[in-house]
C-alpha positions in Angstrom: 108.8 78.6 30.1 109.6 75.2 29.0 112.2 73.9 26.6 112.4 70.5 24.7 116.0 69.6 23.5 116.5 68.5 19.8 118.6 66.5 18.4 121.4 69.4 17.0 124.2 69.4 20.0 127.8 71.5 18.8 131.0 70.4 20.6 133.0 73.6 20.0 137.0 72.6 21.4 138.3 75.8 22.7 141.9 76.9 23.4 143.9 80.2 24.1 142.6 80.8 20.3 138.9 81.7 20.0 136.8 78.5 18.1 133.2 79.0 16.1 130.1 77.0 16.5 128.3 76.2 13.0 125.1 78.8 12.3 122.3 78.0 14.7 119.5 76.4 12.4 116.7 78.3 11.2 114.2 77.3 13.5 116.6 77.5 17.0 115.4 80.6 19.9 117.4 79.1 22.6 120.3 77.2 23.3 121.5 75.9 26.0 125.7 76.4 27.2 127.5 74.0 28.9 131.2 74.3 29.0 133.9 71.7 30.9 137.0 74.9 31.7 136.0 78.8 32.5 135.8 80.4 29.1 134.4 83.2 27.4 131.7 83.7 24.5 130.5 86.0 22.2 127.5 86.3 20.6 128.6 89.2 18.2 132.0 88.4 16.7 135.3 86.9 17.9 135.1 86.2 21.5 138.2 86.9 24.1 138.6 87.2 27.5 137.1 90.7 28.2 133.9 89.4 26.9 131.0 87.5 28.7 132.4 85.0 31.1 130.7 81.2 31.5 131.8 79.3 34.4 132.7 75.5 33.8 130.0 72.7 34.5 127.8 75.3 34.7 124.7 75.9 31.9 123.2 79.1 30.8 119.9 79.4 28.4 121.0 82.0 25.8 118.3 83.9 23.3 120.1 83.3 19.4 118.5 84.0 16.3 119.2 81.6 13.2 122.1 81.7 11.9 124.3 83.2 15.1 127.7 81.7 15.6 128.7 81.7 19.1 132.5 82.2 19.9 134.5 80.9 22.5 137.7 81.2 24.4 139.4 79.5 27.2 140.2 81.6 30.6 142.9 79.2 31.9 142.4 75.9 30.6 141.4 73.9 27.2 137.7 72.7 26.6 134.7 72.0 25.5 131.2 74.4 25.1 128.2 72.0 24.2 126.1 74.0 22.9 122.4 72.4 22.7 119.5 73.5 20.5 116.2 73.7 22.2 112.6 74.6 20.7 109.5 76.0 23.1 
């Protein structure tokens, strides 16, 4: 499957305190996670560290459905999760 980027890219700053995205927009499937420290996210409410782990300068393709917020929390150290819309 191919993916185009758009334009809509979220800087979410995360600490030891768990940081929102904005809603994914209404025509979004896929995003794509980039984070610069280990952290956490959560798709499905406030994200901490016994949820799904995302290594840093790694990228994952994550299924969303409009409007999801995606939550995120540092393991060790402050960052950064870009998280980049993409369309089919």
């Amino acid at each position: 499957m191919y993916y185009s980027f758009k334009d809509n890219v979220q800087a979410v700053a995360y600490t030891a305190t768990a940081a929102n995205s904005s809603a994914i927009s209404d025509q979004t499937r896929f995003v794509r996670l980039y984070a610069t420290t280990d952290c956490h996210i959560n798709l499905f409410g406030t994200a901490t560290t016994s949820k799904t782990p995302l290594a840093a300068k790694d990228y994952e393709i994550v299924k969303v459905a409009p409007g999801d917020v995606i939550s995120v929390i540092r393991n060790a150290s402050n960052g950064t999760l870009f998280i980049t819309e993409l369309t089919e």
